[in-house]
C-alpha positions as a Markdown table, in Angstrom:
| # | Residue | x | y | z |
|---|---|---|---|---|
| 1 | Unk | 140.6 | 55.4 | 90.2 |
| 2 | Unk | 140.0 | 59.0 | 90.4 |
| 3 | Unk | 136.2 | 59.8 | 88.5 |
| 4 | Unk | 136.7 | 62.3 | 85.6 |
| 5 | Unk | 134.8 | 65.7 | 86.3 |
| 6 | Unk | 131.5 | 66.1 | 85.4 |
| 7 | Unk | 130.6 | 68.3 | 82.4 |
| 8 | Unk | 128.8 | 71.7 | 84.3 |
| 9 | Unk | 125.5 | 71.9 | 83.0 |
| 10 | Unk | 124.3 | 75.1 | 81.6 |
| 11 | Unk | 123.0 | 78.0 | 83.0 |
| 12 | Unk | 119.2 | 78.1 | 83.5 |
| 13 | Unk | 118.4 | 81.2 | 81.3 |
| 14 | Unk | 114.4 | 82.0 | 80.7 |
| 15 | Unk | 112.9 | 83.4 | 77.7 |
| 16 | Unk | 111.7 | 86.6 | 79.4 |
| 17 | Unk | 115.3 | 87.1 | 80.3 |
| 18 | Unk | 116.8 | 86.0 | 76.5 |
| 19 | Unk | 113.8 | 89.1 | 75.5 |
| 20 | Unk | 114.8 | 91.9 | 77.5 |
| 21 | Unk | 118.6 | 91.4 | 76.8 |
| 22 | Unk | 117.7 | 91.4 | 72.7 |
| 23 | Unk | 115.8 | 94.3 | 73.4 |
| 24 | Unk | 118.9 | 96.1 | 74.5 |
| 25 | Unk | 120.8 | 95.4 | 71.2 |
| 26 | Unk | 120.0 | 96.9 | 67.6 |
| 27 | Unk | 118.9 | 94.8 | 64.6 |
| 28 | Unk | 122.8 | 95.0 | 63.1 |
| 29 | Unk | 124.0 | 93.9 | 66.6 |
| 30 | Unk | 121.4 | 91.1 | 67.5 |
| 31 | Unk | 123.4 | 88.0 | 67.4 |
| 32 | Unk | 123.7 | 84.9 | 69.6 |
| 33 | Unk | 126.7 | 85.3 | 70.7 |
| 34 | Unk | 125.8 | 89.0 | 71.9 |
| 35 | Unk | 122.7 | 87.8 | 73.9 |
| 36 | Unk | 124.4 | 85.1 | 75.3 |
| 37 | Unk | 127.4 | 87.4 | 76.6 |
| 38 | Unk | 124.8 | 89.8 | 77.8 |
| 39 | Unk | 123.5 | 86.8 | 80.2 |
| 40 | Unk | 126.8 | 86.1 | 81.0 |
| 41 | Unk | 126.1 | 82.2 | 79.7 |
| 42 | Unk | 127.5 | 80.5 | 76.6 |
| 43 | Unk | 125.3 | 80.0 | 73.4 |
| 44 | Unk | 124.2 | 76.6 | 74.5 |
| 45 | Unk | 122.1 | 78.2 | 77.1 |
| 46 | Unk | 119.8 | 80.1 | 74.6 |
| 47 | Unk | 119.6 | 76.5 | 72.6 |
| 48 | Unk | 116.5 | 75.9 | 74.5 |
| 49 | Unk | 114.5 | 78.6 | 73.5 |
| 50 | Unk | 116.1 | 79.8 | 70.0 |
| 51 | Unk | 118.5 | 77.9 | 67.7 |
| 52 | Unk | 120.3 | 80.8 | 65.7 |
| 53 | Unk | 119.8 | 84.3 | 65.0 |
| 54 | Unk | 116.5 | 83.9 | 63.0 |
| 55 | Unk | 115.0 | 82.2 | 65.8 |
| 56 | Unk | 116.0 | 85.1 | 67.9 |
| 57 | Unk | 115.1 | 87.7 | 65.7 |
| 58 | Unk | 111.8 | 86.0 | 65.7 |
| 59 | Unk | 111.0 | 86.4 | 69.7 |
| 60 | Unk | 112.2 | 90.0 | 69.7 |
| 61 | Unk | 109.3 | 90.6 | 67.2 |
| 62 | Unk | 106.9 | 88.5 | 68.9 |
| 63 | Unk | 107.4 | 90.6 | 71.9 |
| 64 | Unk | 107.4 | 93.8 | 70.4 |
| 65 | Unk | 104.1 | 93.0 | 68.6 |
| 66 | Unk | 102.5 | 91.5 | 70.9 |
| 67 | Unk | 103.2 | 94.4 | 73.3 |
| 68 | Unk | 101.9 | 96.9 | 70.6 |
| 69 | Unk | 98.6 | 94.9 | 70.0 |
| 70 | Unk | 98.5 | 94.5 | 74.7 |
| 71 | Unk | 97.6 | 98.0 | 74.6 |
| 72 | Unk | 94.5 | 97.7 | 72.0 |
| 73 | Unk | 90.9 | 98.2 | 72.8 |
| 74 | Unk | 88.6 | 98.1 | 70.1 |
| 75 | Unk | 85.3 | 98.9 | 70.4 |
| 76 | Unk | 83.1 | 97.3 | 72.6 |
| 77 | Unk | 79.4 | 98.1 | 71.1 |
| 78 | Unk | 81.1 | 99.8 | 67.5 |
| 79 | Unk | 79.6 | 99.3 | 64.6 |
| 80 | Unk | 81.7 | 96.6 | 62.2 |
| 81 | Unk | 83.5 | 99.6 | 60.5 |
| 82 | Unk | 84.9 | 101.3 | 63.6 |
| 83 | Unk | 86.3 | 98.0 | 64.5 |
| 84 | Unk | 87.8 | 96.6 | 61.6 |
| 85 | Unk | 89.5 | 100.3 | 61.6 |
| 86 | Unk | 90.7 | 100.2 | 65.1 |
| 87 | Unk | 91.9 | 96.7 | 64.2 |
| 88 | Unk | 94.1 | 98.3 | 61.0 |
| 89 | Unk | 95.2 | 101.1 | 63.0 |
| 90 | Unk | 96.3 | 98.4 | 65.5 |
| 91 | Unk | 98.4 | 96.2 | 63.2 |
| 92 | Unk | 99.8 | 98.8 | 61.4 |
| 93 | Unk | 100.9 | 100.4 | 64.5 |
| 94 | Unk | 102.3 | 97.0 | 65.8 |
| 95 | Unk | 104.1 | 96.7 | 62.3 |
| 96 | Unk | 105.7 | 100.2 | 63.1 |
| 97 | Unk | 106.8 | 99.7 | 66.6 |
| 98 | Unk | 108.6 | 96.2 | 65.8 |
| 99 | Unk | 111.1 | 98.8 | 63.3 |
| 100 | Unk | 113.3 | 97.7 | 61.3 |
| 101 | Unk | 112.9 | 93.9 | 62.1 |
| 102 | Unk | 109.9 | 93.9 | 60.5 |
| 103 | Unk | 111.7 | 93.6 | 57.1 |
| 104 | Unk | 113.3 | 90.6 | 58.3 |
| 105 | Unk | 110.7 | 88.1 | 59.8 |
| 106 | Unk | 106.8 | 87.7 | 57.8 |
| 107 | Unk | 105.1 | 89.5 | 60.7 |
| 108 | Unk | 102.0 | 89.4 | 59.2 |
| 109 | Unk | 102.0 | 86.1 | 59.7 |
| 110 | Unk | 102.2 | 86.3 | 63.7 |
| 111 | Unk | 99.9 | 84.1 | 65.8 |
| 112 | Unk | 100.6 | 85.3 | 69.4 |
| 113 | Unk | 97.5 | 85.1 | 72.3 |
| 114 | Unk | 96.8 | 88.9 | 71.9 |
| 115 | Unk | 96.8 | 89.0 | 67.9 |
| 116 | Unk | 94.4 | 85.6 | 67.8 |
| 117 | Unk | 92.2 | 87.7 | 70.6 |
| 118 | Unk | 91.9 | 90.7 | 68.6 |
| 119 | Unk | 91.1 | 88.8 | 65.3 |
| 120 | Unk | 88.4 | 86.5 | 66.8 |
| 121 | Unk | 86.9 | 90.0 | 68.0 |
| 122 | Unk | 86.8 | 91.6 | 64.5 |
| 123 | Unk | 85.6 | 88.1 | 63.0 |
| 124 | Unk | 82.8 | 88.2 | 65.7 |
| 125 | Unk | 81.9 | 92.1 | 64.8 |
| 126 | Unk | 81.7 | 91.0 | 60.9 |
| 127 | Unk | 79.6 | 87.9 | 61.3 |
| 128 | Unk | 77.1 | 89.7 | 63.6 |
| 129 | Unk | 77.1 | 92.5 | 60.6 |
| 130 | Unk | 75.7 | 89.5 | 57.9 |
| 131 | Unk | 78.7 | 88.7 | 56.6 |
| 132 | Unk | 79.0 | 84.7 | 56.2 |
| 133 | Unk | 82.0 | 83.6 | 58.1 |
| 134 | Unk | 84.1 | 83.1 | 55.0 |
| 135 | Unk | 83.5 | 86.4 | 53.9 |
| 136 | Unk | 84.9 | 87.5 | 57.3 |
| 137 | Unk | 87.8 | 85.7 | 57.1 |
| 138 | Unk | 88.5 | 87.1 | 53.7 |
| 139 | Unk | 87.8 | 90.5 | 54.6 |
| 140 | Unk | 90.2 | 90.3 | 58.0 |
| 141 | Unk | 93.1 | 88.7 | 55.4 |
| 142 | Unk | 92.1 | 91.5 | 52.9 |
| 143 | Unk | 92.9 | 94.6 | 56.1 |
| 144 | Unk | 95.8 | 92.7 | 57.8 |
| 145 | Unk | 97.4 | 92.6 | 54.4 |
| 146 | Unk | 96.7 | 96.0 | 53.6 |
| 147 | Unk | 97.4 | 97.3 | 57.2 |
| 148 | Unk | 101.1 | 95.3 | 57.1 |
| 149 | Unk | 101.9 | 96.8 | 54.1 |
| 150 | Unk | 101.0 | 100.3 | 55.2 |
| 151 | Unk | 103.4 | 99.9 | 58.3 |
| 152 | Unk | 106.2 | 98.2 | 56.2 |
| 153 | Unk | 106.2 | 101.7 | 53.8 |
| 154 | Unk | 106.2 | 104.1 | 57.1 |
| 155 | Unk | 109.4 | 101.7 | 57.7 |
| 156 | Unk | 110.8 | 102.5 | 54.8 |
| 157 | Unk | 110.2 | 105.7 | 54.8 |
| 158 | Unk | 111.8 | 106.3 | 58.0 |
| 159 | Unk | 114.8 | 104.1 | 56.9 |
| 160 | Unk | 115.7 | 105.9 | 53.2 |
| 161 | Unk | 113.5 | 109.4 | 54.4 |
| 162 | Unk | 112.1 | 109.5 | 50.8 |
| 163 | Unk | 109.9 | 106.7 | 49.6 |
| 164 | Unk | 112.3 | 104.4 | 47.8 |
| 165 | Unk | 109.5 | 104.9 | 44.7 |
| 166 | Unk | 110.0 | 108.4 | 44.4 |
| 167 | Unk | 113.1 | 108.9 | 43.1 |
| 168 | Unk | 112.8 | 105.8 | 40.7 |
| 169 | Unk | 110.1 | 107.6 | 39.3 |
| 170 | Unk | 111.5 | 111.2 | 39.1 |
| 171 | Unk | 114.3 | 109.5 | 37.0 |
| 172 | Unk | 112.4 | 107.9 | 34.8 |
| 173 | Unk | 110.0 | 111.3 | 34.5 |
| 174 | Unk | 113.3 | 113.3 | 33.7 |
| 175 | Unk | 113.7 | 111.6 | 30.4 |
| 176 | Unk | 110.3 | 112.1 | 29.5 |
| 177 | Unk | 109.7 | 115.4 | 26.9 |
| 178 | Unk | 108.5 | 118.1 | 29.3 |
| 179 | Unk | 104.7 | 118.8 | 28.5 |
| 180 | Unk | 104.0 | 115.0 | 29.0 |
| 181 | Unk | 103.3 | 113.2 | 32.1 |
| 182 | Unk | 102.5 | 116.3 | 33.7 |
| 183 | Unk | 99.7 | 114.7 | 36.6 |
| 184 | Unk | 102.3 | 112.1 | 37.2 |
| 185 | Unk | 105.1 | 115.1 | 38.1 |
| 186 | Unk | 102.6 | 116.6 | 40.3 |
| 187 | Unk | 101.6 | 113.4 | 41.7 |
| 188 | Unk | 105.0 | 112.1 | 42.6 |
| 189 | Unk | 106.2 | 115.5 | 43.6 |
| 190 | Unk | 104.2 | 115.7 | 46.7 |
| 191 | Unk | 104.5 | 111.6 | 47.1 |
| 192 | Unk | 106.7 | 110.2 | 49.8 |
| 193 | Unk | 106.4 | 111.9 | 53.2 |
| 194 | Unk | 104.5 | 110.5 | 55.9 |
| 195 | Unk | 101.9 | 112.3 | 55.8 |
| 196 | Unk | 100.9 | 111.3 | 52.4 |
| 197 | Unk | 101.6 | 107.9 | 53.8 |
| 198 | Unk | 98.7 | 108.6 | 56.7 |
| 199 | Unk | 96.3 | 110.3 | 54.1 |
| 200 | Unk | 96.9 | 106.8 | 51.8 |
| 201 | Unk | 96.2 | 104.3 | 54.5 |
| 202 | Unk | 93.0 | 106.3 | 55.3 |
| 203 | Unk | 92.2 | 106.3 | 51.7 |
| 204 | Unk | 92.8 | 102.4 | 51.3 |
| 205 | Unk | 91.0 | 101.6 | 54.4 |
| 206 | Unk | 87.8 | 103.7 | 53.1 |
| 207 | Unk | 87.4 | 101.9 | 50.0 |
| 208 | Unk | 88.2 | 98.5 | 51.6 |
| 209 | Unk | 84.9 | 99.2 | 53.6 |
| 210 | Unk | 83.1 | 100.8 | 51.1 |
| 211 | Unk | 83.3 | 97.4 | 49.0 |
| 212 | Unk | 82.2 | 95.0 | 52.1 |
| 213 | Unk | 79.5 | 97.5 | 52.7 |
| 214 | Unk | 78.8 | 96.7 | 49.0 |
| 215 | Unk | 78.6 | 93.1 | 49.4 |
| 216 | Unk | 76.4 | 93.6 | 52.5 |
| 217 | Unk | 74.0 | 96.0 | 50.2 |
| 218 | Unk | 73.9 | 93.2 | 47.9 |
| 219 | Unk | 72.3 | 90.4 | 49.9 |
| 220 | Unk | 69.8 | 93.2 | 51.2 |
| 221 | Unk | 66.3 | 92.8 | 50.4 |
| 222 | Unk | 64.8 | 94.7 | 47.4 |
């Protein structure tokens, strides 16, 4: 009896190589079928590592983040503020360089080596200020929140170029009688470019310290 052929096994793919084939596709174009054509394998192949297009758009972020957050140093000896700063500039700017992907996958949900690093870092600086450790986890949730959501609106900006509350507003303004409302015209008039975006994460991130440096004044000794 002549044996039956043997199914071929598939292709040994890796997930560095699944990673820098994604990378070469944009968000509307980052399917399986695509990466798996780019490797020259069927979809099978990428099974290990990713089982649909969710799971893939998940390691493209991972990467990108985590690459983003490689290149942070916060401050060695700074006092608590300087890093819990450097740490918002850092997320927000990983949030950014992920693009448009970001709306897709909960990125401020990431645990990757580098993010976990960073974070035990700013926990370390906040403790060693007098904070108690749950009030330094609360604090880190309070900027990673705010520093997520600061990236996410640069996104947006960059995706509509005008924030997408601006011209909801302006509509609703234009049915207002003229002399009313005026501080809200001139507020929403200059709104929406990035620069405003900049001077309001600034903004945020001041009072977020000024109220930990709040709490801090309160345990202090009369």
């Amino acid at each position: 009896m002549t044996p039956s052929p043997r199914r071929g096994r598939p292709a040994q793919i890796s997930r560095e190589q699944i990673v820098a084939a994604a990378r070469e596709l944009g968000p509307a174009d980052l399917t399986m079928k695509a990466v798996a054509e780019m490797l020259g394998v069927t979809r099978k192949a990428l099974n290990y590592y990713v089982n649909d297009r969710a799971g893939l758009v998940e390691l493209v972020v991972l990467d990108r983040f985590e690459a983003q957050l490689d290149k942070v140093r916060l401050p060695v000896s700074g006092d608590w503020r300087e890093v819990l700063r450097a740490y918002a500039d850092a997320i927000r700017g990983g949030i950014i360089e992920v693009g448009e992907l970001a709306t897709h996958y909960p990125v401020s949900g990431l645990a990757t080596p580098a993010t976990l690093g960073i974070a035990e870092r700013v926990l370390q600086s906040l403790v060693d200020a007098g904070f108690d450790v749950d009030e330094a986890g609360k604090a880190l949730t309070l900027v990673n929140d705010a520093a997520t959501d600061a990236g996410r609106q640069v996104l947006l900006l960059d995706e509509r170029r005008v924030h997408p509350m601006v011209p909801a507003t302006l509509d609703a303004l234009q049915s207002a009688p003229a002399p009313d409302l005026q501080l809200l015209r001139q507020l929403t008039t200059a709104r929406g470019d990035g620069d405003y975006l900049d001077d309001q994460f600034v903004f945020t991130m001041s009072v977020l310290i000024a109220g930990l440096v709040a709490v801090l004044d309160r345990r202090a000794p009369d």
